[in-house]
N, C-alpha and C positions, 0 to 999 in steps of 0.2 A: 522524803516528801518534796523539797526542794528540784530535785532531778526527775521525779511526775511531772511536774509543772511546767519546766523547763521545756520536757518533749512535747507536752500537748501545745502548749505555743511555738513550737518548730513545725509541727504539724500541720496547724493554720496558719502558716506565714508561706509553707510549702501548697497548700491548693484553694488559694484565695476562692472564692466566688466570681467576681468578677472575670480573672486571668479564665475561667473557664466558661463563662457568658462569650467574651471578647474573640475564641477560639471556632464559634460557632459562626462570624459575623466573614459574609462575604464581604473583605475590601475595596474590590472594584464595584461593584452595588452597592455600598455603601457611599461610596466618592459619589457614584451617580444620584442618589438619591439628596446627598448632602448638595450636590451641583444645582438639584432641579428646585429645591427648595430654598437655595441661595435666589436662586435664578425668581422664582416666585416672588420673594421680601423685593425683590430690587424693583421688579414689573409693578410690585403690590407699590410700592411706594412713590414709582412715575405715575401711577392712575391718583394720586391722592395729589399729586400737583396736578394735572388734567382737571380733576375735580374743582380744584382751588382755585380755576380759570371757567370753570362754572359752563353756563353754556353763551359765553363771548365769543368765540369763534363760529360758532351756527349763527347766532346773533346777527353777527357781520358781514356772513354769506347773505343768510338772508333780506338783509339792509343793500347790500352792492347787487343784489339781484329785481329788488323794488326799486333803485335807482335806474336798472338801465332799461326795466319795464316802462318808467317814467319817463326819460330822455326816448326812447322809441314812441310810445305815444304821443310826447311835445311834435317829432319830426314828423308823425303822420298827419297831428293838424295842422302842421304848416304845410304840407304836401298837397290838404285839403283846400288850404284858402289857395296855394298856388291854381291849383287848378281850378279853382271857384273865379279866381281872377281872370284865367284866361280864358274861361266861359262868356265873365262878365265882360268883356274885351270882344268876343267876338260879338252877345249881342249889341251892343254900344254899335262895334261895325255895322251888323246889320240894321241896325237902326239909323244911321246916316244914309245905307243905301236907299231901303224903304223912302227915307226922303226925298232922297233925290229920284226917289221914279215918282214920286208925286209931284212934285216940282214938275218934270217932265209933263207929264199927263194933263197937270192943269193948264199948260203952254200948248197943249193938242186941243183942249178942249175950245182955245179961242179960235179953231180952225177947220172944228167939223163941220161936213156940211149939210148933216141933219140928224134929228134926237136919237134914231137910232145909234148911230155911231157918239154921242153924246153920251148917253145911257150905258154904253160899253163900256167908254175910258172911266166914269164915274164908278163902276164896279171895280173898275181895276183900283183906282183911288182907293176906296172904300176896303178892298183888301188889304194894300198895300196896310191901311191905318190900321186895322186889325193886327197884323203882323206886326206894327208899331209895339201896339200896346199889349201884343205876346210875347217882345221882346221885353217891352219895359217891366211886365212880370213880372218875369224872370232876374233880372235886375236885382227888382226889389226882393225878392224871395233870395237871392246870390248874397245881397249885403246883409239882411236876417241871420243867414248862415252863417257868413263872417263875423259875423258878433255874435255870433252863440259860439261859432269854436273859441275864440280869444279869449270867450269866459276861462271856457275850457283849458284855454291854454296856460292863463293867467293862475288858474288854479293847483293844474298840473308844476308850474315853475313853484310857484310859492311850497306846496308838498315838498317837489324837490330842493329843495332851499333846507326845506324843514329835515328832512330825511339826510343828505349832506352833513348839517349839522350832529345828528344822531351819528352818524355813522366817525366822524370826528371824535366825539363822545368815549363810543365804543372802540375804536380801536384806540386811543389815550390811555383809557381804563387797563386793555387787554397787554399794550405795550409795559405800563407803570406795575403789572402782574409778572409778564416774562421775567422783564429786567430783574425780578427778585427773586423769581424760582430757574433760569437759567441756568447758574450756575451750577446748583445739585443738579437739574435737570441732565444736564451735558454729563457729569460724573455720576449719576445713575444709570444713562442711556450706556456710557465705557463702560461699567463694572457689569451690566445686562449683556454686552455684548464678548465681554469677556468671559462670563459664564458659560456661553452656548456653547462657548469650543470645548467645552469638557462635558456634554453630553453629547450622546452618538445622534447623527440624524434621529431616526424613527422614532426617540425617544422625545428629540426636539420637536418634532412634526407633530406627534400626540400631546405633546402638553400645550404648545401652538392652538391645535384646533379647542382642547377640552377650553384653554382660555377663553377663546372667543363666544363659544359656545356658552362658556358661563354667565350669569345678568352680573356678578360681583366681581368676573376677571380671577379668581381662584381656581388653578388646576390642578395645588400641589397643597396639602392639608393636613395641619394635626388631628390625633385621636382628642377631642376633646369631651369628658362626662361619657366617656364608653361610647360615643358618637363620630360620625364623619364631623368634621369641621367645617365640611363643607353645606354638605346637606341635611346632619342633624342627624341621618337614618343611628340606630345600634346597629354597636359591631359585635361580632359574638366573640366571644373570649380567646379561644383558640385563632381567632382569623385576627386579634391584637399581638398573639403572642408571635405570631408567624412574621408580621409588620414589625414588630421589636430585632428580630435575628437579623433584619435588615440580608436576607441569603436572595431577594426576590422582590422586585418594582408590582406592588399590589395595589391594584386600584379599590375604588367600593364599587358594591355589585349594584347601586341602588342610581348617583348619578354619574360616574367614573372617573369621579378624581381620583388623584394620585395621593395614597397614605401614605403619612411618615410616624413618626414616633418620635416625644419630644428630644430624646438625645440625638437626631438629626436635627433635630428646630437649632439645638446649643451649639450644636459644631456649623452649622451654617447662619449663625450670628455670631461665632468665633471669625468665622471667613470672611465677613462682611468686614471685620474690623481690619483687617487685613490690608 
């Protein structure tokens, strides 16, 4: 009885289960797989520092982009009164000349030598004063102007003032953020980049695009509840068991991620610790 017992435990120590699962498993597709999903956890874990800096970097864009909106507008209304001035400038001139040809005119008028020629210089007068007081207008409508831009401008500075500060704020925040996730950051970004060199381009080009293409950044996924991890769809049982042999980079036919099977999840969190 002793020497039954003996063989049937020689038996089972000579063709484990495993040692014969282990036999079926293509190694270089397995490495790749284990790379791609190494490569995933590490990208998966830069988007969660991304995250944790929220949206302060769009933030900030779009605060330095209302500042220089702001400063272009302050410099057009000042462009505005410039020009407003040297309007106001020339009629001021023409208003000194206008005078002086009335001045004039009124020194002829003590010299005609009759109404007709009287009546003449006197329209001329009488124009001139007209143009006087189309100049003076203009003037007054010019300084109107200038004090309704100044509002404007006065307003525009104070905003910018205000916005300055914000953006001070914000980049403070964004900075006091970096400085705490840099670190990982930097040694996620080497171990990310050191992954790729162990996948072949094409391989890196499709998990690249499905990346981006994803709204969660997921392009490399466990079978989770008989489902993509990704998208949720069921997988059918045979197309899990095919995913397990690790012989073949199987996507899902539903969004095209990349499946794994959790004993690539263990062996590329074995890697990571590495």
């Amino acid at each position: 009885m002793a020497k039954k017992v003996t063989s049937k435990t020689e038996t089972k120590q000579e063709n484990p289960v495993p040692e014969i699962v282990r036999q079926d498993v293509d190694i270089v597709v397995e490495k790749r797989l284990v790379a791609l999903y190494t490569l995933q956890s590490v990208d998966s874990e830069i988007d969660k520092i991304q995250i944790i800096r929220g949206e302060l970097p769009q933030a900030i864009q779009d605060l330095e982009d209302e500042i220089a909106g702001l400063e272009t507008r302050i410099q057009n209304f000042k462009n505005d009164i410039d020009e407003t001035n040297h309007r106001m400038a020339t009629e001021k001139n023409e208003i000194a000349e206008h005078s002086e040809m009335i001045k004039k005119y009124q020194k002829q008028q003590d010299n005609v030598r009759n109404n007709r020629e009287f009546e003449a210089i006197n329209k001329e007068i009488e124009y001139k004063d007209l143009q006087i007081q189309l100049c003076e207008r203009h003037l007054k409508e010019a300084t109107a102007h200038i004090k309704e831009i100044q509002q404007h401008i006065e307003a525009a500075e104070q905003l910018l003032e205000n916005r300055h500060k914000d953006l001070d704020a914000k980049k403070e925040e964004l900075d006091d953020i970096i400085k705490e996730t840099e670190k990982d950051e930097n040694r996620l970004r080497a171990k990310s980049a050191e992954q790729e060199q162990f996948i072949e381009p094409r391989y890196l080009t499709a998990y690249k695009r499905i990346r981006n293409a994803a709204r969660n950044g997921l392009a490399v996924v466990t079978i989770d509840r008989d489902a993509c991890g990704g998208c949720f769809s069921k997988i059918p049982p045979q197309r899990q068991t095919e995913i397990k042999m690790h012989k073949k980079v199987i996507v899902c036919e539903h969004c095209g991620r990349i499946l794994v099977d959790d004993n690539i999840a263990d062996l590329a969190k074995e890697n990571l610790k590495k």
